[in-house]
LOMI-365459 format. One record per residue: residue in one letter; chain; x, y, z of N, C-alpha, C in turn. Coordinates in steps of 0.1 Angstrom, whole numbers, always signed. Example, Ala and Ser with C-alpha at 12.3 -4.5 7.8 and 13.67 -1.06 7.14 Angstrom:
2
['a','A',[+132,-57,+78],[+123,-45,+78],[+132,-33,+78]]
['s','A',[+128,-22,+71],[+137,-11,+71],[+129,+0,+79]]
This chain:
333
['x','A',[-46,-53,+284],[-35,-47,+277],[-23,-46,+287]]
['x','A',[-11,-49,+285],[+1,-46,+290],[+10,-35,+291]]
['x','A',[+18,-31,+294],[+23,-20,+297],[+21,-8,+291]]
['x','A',[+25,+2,+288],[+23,+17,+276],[+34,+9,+265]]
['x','A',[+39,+9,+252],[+47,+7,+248],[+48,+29,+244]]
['x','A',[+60,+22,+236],[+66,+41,+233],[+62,+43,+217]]
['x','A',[+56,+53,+217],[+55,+59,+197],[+62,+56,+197]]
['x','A',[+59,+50,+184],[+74,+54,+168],[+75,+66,+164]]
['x','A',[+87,+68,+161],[+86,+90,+163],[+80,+90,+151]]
['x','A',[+74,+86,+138],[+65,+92,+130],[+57,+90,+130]]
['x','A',[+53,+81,+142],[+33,+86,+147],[+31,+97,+157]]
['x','A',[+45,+103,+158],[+42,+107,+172],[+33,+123,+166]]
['x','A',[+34,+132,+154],[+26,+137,+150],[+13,+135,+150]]
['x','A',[+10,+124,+145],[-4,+118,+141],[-11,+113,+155]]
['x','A',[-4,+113,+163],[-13,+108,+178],[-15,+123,+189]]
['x','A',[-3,+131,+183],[-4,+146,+190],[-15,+149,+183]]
['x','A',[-17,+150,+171],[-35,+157,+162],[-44,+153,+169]]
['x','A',[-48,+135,+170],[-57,+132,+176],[-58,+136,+192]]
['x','A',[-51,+137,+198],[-50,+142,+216],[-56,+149,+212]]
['x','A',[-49,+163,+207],[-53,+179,+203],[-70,+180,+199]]
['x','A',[-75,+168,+188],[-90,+170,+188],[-97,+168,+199]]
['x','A',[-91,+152,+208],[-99,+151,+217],[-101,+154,+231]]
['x','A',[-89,+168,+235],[-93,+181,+242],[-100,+188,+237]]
['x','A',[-103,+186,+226],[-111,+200,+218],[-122,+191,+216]]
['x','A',[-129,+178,+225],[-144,+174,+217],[-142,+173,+203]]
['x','A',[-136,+172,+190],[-135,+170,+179],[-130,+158,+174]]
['x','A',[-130,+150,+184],[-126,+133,+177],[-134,+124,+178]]
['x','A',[-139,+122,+165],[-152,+114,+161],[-149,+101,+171]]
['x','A',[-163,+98,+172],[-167,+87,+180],[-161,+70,+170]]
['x','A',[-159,+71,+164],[-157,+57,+154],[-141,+68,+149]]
['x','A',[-128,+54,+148],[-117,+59,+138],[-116,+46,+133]]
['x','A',[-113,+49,+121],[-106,+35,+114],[-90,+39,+111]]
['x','A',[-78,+34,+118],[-71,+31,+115],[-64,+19,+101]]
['x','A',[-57,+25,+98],[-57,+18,+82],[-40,+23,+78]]
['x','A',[-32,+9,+73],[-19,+10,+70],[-16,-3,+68]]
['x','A',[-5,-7,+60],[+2,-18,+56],[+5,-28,+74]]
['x','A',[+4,-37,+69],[+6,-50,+77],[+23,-48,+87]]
['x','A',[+19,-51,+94],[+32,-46,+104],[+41,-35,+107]]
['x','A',[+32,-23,+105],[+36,-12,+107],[+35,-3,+119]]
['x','A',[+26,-11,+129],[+24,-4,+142],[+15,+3,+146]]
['x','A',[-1,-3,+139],[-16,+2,+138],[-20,-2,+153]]
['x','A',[-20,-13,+155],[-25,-17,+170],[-18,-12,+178]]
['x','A',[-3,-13,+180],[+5,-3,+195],[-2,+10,+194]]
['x','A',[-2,+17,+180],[-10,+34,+176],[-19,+33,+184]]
['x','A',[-35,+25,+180],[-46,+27,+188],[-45,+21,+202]]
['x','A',[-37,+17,+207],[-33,+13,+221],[-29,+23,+231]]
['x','A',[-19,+30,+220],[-14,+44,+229],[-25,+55,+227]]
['x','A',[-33,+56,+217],[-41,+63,+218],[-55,+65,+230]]
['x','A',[-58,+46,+226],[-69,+44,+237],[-63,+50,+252]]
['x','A',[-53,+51,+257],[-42,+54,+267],[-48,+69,+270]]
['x','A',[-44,+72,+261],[-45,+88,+261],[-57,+95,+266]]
['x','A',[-66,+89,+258],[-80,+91,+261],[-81,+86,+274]]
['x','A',[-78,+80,+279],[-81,+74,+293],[-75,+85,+306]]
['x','A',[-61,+85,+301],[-58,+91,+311],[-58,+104,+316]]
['x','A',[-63,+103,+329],[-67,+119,+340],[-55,+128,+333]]
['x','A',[-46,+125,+338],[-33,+138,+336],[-32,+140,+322]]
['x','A',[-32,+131,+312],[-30,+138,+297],[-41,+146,+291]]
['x','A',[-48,+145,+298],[-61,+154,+294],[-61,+166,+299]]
['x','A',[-60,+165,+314],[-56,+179,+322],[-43,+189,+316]]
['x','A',[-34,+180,+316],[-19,+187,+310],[-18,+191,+299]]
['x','A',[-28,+187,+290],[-20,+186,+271],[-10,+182,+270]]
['x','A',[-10,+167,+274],[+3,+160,+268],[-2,+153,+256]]
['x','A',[+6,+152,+249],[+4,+142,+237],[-4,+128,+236]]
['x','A',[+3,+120,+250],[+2,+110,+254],[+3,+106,+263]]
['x','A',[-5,+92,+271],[-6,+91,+287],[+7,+91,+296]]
['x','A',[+5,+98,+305],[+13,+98,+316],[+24,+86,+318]]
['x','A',[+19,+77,+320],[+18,+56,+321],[+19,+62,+337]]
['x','A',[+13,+71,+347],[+21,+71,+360],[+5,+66,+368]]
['x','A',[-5,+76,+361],[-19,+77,+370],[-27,+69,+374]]
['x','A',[-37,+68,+382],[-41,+52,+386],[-50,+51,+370]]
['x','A',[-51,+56,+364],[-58,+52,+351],[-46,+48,+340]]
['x','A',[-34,+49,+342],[-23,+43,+334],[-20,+28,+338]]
['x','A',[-19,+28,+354],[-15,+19,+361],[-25,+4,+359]]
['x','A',[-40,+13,+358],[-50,+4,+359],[-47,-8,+339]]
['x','A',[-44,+1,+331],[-43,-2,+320],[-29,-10,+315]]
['x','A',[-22,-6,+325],[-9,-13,+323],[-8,-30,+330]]
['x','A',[-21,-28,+342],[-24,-40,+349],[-31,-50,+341]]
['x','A',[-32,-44,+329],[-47,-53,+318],[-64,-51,+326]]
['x','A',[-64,-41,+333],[-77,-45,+345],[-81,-34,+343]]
['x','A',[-83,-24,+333],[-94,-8,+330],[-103,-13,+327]]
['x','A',[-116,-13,+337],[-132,-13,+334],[-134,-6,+322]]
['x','A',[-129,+4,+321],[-134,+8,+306],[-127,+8,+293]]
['x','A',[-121,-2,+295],[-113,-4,+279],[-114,-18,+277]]
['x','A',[-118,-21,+261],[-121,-33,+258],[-113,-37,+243]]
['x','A',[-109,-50,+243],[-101,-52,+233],[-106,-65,+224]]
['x','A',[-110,-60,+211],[-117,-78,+203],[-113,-78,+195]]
['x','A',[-106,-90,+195],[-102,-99,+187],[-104,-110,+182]]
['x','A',[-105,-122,+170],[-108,-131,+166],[-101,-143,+177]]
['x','A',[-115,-153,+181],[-113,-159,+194],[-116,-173,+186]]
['x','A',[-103,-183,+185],[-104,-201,+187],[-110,-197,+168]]
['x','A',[-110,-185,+159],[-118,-188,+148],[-106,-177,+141]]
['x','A',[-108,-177,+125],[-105,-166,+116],[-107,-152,+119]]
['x','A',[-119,-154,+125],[-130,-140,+124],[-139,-137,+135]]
['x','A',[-140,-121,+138],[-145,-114,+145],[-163,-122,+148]]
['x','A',[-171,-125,+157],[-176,-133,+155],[-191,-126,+157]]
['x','A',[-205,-127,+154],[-214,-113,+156],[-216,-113,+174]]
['x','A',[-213,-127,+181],[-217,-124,+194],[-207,-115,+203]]
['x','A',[-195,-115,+195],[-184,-101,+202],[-190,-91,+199]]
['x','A',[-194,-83,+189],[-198,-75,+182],[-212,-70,+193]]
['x','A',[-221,-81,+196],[-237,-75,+200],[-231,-74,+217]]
['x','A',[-219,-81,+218],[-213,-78,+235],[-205,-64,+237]]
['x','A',[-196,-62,+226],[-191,-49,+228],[-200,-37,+229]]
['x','A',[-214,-37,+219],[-225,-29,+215],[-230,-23,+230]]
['x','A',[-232,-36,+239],[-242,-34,+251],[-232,-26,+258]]
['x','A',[-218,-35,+263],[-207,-24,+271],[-203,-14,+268]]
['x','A',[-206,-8,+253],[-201,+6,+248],[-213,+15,+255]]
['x','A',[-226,+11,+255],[-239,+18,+258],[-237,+20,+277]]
['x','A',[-229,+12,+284],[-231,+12,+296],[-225,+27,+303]]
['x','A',[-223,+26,+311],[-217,+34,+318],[-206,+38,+324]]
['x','A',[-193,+44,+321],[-182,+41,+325],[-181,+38,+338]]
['x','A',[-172,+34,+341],[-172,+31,+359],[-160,+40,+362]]
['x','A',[-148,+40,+353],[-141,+53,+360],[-146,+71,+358]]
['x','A',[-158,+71,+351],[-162,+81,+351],[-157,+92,+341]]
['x','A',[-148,+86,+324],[-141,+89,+318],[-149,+84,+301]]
['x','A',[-143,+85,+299],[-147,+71,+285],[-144,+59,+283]]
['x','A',[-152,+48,+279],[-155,+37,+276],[-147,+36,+257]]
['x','A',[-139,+29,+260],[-124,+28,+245],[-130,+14,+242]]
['x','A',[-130,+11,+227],[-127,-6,+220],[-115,-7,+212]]
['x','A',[-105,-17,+213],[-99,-16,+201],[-103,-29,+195]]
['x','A',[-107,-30,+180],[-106,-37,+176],[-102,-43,+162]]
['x','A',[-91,-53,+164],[-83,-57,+154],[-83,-72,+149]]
['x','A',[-83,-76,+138],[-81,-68,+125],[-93,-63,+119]]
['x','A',[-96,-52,+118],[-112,-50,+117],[-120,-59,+108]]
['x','A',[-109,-61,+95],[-112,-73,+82],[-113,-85,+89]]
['x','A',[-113,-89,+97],[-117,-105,+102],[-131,-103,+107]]
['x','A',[-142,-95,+108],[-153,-94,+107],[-163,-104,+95]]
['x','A',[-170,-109,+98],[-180,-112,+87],[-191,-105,+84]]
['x','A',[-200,-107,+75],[-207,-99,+68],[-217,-93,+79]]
['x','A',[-222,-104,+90],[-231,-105,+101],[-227,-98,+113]]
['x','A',[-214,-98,+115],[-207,-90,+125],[-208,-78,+118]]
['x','A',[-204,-76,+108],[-199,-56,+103],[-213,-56,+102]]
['x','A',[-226,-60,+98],[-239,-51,+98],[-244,-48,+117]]
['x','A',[-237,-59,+123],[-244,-56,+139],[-237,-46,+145]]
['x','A',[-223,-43,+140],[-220,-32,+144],[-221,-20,+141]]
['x','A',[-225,-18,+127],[-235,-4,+119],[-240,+2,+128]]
['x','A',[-250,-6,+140],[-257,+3,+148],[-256,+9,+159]]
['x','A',[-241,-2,+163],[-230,+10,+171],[-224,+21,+167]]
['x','A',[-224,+22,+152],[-218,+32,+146],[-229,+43,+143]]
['x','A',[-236,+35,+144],[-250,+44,+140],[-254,+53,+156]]
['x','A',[-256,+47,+163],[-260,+52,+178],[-249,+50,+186]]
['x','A',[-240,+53,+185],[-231,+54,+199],[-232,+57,+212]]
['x','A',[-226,+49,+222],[-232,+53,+236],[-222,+66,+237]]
['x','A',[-229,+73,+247],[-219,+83,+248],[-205,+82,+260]]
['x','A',[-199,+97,+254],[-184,+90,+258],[-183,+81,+257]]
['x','A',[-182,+74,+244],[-171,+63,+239],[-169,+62,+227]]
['x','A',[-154,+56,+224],[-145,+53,+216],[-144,+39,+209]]
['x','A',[-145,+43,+196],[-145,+25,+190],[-130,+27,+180]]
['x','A',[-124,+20,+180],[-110,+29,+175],[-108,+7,+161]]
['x','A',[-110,+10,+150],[-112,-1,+142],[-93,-1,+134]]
['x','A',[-92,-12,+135],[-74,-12,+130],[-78,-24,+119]]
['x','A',[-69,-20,+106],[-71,-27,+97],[-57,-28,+87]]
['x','A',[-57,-34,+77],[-45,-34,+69],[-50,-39,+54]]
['x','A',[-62,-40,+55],[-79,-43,+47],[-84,-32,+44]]
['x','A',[-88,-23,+44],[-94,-8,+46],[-106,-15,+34]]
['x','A',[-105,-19,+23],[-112,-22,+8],[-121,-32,+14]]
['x','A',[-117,-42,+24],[-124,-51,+28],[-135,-50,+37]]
['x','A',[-139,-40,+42],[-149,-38,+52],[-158,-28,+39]]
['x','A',[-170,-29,+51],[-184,-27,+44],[-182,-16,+44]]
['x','A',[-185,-7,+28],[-188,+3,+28],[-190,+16,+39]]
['x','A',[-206,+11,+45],[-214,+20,+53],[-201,+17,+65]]
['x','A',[-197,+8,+70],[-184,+10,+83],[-178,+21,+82]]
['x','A',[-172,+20,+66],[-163,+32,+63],[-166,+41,+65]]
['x','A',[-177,+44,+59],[-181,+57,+58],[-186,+63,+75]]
['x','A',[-190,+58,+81],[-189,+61,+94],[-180,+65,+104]]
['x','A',[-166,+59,+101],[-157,+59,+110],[-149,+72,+103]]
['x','A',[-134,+79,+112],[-128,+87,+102],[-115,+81,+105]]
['x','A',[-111,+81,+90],[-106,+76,+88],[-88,+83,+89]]
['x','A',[-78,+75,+94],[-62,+79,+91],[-56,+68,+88]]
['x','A',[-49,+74,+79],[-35,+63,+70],[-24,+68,+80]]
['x','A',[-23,+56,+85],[-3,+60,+96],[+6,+61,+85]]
['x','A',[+12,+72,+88],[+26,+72,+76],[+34,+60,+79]]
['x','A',[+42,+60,+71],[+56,+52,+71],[+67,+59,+76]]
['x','A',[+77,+50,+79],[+92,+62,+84],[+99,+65,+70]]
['x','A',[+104,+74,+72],[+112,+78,+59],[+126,+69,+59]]
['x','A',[+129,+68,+50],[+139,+57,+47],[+156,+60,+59]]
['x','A',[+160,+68,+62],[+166,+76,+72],[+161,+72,+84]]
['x','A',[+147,+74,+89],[+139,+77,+100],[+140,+64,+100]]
['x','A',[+136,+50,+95],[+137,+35,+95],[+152,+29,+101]]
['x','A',[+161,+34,+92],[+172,+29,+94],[+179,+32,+108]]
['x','A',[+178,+46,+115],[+181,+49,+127],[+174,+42,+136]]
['x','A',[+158,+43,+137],[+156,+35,+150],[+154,+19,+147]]
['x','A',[+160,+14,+135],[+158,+0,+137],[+173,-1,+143]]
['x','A',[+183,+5,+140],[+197,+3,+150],[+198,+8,+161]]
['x','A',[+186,+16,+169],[+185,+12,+181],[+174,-3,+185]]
['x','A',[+165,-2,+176],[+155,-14,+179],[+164,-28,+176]]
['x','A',[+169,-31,+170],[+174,-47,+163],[+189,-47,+167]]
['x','A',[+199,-44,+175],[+213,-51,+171],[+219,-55,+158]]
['x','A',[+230,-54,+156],[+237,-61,+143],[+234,-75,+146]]
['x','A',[+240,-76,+159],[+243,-96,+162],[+229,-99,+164]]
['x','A',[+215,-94,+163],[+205,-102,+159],[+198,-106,+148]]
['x','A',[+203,-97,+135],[+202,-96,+128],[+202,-112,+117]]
['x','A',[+199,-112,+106],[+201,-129,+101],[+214,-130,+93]]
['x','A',[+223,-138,+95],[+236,-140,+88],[+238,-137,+79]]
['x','A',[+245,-131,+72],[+246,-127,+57],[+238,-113,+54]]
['x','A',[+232,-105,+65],[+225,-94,+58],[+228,-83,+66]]
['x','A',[+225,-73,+63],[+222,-61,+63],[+210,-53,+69]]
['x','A',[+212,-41,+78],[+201,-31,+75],[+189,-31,+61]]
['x','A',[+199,-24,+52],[+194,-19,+42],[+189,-27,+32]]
['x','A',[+197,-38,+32],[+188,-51,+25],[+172,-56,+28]]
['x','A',[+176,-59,+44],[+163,-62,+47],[+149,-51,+50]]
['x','A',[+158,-38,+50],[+145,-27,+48],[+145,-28,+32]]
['x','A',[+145,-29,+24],[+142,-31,+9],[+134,-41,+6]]
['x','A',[+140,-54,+12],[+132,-72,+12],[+119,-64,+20]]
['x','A',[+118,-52,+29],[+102,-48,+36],[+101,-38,+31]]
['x','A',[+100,-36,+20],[+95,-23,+13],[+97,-12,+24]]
['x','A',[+109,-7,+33],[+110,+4,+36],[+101,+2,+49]]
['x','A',[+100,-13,+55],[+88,-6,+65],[+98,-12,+79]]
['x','A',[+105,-5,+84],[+112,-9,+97],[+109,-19,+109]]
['x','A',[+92,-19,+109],[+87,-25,+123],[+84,-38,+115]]
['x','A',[+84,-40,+107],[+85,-56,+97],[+99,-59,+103]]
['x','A',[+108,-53,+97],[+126,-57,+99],[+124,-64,+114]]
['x','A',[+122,-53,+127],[+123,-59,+140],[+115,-66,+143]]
['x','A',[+104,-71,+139],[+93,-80,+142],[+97,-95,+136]]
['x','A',[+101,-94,+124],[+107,-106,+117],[+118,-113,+121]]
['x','A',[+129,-99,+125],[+141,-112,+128],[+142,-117,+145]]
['x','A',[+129,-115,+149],[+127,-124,+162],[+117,-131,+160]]
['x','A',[+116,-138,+155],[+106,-147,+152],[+110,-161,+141]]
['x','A',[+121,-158,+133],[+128,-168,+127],[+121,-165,+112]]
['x','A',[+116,-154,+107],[+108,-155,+97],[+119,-156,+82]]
['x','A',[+130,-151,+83],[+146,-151,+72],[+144,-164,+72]]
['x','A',[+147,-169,+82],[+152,-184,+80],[+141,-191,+73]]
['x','A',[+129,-190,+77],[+122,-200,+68],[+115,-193,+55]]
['x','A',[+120,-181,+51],[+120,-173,+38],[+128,-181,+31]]
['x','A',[+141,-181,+37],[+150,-191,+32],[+143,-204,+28]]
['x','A',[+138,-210,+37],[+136,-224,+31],[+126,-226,+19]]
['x','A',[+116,-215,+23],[+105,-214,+15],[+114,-206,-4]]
['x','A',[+121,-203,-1],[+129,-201,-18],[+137,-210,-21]]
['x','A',[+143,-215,-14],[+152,-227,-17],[+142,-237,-26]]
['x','A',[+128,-239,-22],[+122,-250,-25],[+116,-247,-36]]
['x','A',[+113,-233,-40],[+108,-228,-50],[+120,-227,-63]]
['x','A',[+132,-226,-53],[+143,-224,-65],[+142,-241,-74]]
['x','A',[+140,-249,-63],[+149,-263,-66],[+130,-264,-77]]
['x','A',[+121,-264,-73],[+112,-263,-82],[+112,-259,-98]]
['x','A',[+114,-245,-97],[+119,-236,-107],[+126,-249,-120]]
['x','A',[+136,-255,-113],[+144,-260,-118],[+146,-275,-127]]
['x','A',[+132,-276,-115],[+128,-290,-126],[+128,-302,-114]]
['x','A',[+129,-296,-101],[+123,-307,-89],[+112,-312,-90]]
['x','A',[+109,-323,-88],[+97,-331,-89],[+85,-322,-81]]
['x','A',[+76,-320,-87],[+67,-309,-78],[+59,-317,-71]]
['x','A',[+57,-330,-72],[+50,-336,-58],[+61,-337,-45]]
['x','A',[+73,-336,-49],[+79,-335,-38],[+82,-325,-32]]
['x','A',[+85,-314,-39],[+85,-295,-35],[+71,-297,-30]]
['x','A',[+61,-295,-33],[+47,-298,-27],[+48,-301,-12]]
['x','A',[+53,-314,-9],[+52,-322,+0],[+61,-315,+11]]
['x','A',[+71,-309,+9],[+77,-303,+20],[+69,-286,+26]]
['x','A',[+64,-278,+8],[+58,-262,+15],[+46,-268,+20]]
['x','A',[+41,-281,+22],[+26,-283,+26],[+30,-284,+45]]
['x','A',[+38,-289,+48],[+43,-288,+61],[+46,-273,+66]]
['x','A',[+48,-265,+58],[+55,-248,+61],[+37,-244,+67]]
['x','A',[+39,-233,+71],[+25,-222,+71],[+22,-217,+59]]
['x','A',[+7,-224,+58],[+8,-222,+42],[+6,-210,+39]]
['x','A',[-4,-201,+46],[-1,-186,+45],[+4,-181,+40]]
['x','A',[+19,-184,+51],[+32,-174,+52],[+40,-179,+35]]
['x','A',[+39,-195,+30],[+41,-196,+17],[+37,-184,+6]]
['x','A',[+23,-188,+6],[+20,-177,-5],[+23,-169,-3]]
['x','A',[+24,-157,+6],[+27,-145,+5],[+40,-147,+3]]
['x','A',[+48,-155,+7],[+61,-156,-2],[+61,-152,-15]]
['x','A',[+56,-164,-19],[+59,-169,-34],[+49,-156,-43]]
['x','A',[+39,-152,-31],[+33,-138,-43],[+40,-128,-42]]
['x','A',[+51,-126,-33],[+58,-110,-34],[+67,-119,-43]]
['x','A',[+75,-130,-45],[+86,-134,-56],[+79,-133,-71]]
['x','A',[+66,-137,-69],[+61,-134,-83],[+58,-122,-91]]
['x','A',[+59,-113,-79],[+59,-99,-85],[+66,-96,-89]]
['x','A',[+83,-98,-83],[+96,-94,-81],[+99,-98,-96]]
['x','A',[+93,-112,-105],[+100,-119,-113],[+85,-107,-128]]
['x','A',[+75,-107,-123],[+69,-96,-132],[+79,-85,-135]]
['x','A',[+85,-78,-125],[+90,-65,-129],[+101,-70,-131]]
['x','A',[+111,-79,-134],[+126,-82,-135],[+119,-85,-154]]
['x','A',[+111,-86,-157],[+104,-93,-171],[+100,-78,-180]]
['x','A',[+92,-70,-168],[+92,-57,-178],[+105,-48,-175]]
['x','A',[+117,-54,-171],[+130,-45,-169],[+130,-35,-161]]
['x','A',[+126,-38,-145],[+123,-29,-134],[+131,-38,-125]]
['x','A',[+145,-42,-125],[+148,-53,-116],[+151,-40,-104]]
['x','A',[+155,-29,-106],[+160,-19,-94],[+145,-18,-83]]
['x','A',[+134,-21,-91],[+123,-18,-79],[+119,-38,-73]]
['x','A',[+128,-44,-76],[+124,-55,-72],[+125,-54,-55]]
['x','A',[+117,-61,-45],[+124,-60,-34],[+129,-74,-25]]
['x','A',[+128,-86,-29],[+136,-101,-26],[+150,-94,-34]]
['x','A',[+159,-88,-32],[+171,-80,-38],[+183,-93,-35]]
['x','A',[+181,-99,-25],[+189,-111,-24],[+185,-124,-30]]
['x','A',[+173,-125,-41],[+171,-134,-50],[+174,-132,-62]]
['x','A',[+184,-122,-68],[+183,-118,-81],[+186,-126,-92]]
['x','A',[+196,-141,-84],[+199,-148,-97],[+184,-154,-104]]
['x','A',[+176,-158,-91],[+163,-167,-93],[+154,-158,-101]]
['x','A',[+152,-143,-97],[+140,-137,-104],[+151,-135,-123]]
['x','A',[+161,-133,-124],[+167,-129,-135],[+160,-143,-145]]
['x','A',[+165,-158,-141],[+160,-170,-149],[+146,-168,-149]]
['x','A',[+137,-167,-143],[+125,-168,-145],[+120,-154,-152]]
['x','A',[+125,-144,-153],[+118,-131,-157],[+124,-131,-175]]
['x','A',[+136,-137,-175],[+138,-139,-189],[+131,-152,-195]]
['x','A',[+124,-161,-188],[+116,-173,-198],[+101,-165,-198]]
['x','A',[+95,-167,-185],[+82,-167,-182],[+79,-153,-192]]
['x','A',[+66,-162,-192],[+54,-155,-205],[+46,-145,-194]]
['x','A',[+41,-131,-202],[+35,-123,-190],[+24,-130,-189]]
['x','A',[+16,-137,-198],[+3,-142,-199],[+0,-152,-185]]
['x','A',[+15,-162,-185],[+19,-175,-175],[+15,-170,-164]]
['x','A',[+23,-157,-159],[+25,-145,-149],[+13,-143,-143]]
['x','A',[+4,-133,-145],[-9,-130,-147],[-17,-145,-141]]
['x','A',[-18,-159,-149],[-26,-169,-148],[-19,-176,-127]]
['x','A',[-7,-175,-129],[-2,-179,-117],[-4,-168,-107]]
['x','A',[-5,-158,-109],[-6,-149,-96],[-26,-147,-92]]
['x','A',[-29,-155,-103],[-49,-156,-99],[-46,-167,-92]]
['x','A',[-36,-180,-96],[-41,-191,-92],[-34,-186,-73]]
['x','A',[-21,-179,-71],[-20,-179,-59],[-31,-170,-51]]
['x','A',[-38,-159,-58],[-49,-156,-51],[-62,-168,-47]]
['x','A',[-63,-169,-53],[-74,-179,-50],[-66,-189,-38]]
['x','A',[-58,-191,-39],[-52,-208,-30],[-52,-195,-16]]
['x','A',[-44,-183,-16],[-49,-175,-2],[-62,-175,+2]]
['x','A',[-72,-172,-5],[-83,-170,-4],[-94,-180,+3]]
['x','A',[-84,-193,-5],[-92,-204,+0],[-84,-208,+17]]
['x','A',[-77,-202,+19],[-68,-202,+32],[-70,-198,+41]]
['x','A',[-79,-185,+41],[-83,-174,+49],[-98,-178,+49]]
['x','A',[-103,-185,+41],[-122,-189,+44],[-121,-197,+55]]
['x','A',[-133,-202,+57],[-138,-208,+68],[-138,-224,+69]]
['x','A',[-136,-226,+57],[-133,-244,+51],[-119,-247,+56]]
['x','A',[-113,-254,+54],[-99,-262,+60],[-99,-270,+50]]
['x','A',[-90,-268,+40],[-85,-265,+23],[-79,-285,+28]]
['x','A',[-75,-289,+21],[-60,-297,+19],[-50,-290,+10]]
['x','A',[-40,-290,+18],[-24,-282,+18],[-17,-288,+7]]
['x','A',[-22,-300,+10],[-9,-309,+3],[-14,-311,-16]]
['x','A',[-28,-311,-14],[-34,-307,-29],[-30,-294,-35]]
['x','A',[-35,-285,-27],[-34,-271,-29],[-20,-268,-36]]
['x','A',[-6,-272,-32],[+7,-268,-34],[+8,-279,-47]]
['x','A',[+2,-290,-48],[+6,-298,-58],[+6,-295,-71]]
['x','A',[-4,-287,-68],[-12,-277,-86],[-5,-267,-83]]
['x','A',[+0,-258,-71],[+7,-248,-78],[+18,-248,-85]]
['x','A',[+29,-263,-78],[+38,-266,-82],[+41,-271,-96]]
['x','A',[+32,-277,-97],[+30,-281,-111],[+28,-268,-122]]
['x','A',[+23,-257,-122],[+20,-248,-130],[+33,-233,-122]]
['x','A',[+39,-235,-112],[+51,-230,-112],[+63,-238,-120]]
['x','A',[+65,-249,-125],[+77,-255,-128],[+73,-252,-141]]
['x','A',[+59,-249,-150],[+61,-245,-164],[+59,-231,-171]]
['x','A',[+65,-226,-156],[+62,-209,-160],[+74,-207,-171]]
């Protein structure tokens, strides 16, 4: 792990609770963290594992670690013997040999003489064989240690996981609270041409650390391209050839395009265009929300689940088929 990063001030409650239990012995051995997709679940259990580590925040009742002590320093170096971080390696998914390796190092013995922390993310990239081998770390925990599970899946892990871990939903910032520290976090002049703050917290349903994480990364721009192609589709573009360009995009990042547009064009259809949030596509969702049939609606948003679905398995789809059929059953919505 790299440096401490800083709370977001409306976790900074929700990480003060957890300290406060775990000076008081009251913080369950297993947490599942759980919240929408780019909201700042992993930094959370990052600064938390922190906390737990560190000599002085424990002695002091601070909130959160020092970042000064040799057990800050050690974690800021990436090099704490007792903190471990898994992740999905060269694959989709958490794999069971991470899982029966974390099991044995949780059981060991700290070497700084503190607790033994996991973080692991995305907890939903587990398979069925990995989440039962870790049941029995959940089930027997070594002592003094921490398994701290970050997800944006909560539905998708096994039952008995759940029920073993405890569980917290990170808030969101309040619409105020968003807009202030993304204008310290984002600049005007980095922002994407033609927009706004408040647009683009709308285009993210209100979630700020989306806003700053997106517009460094170029994600506007190829949102852009990715509607452009859907517009020209829409329209009566040859769909083997709209096809042939979103098969080159991340096909991923497509669909969840085109499935938050297809919601947008659902609710522009039952006369909810104020809760739409693509707010800068409203000529496109207006044409499509006044033809399309709710029935069409409904049949295209299974067929985009499934083409995700088949995205995220373990097969390696063809792209260029995949887009061909959607295109084709998007141009007769």
């Amino acid at each position: 792990m790299s440096a401490q990063p800083t709370p977001l001030p409306w976790h900074e409650p929700a990480l003060a609770e957890l300290a406060n239990r775990f000076d008081a012995n009251r913080l369950a051995h297993a947490l599942l963290l759980a919240g929408r997709r780019l909201t700042g679940k992993t930094t959370f259990a990052r600064l938390l594992a922190a906390r737990v580590l560190c000599r002085e925040a424990s002695t002091g009742g601070r909130n959160a670690a020092c970042g000064t002590c040799s057990e800050c320093q050690l974690i800021a170096a990436g090099t704490h013997p007792d903190l471990l971080e898994i992740t999905p390696v060269d694959s989709k998914q958490i794999k069971v040999e991470q899982i029966r390796s974390l099991l044995g190092w949780m059981r060991g013995t700290p070497q700084r003489g503190g607790y033994r922390v996991v973080v692991l993310w995305p907890a939903h990239a587990m398979n069925g064989i990995s989440a039962n081998a870790l049941l029995k770390g959940l089930e027997e925990p070594g002592r003094d240690s921490l398994l701290i599970l970050v997800t944006d899946q909560p539905g998708a892990l096994l039952p008995t996981v759940r029920s073993r871990c405890q569980r917290l939903n990170l808030p969101l910032a309040s619409q105020q609270e968003g807009l202030t520290w993304l204008g310290h976090a984002v600049p005007a002049g980095a922002l994407p041409v033609g927009t706004d703050q408040a647009t683009l917290m709308q285009i993210a349903d209100g979630n700020p650390v989306e806003v700053a994480v997106r517009s460094g990364d170029g994600f506007y721009e190829r949102r852009d391209a990715v509607f452009g192609l859907l517009r020209e589709g829409a329209a009566g573009a040859p769909p083997l050839a709209v096809a042939a360009q979103l098969a080159r995009m991340d096909g991923l990042e497509v669909i969840e395009l085109w499935s938050g547009l297809l919601l947008d064009v659902a609710k522009v259809a039952a006369g909810a265009v104020s809760h739409c949030r693509n707010v800068d596509q409203r000529e496109l969702l207006e044409v499509l929300g006044d033809r399309a049939d709710p029935g069409a609606l409904a049949n295209f948003s299974d067929e985009l689940i499934r083409a995700q679905q088949s995205l995220l398995g373990p097969s390696n789809p063809n792209l260029q088929l995949r887009f061909e059929h959607l295109c084709r059953a998007w141009a007769t919505l």
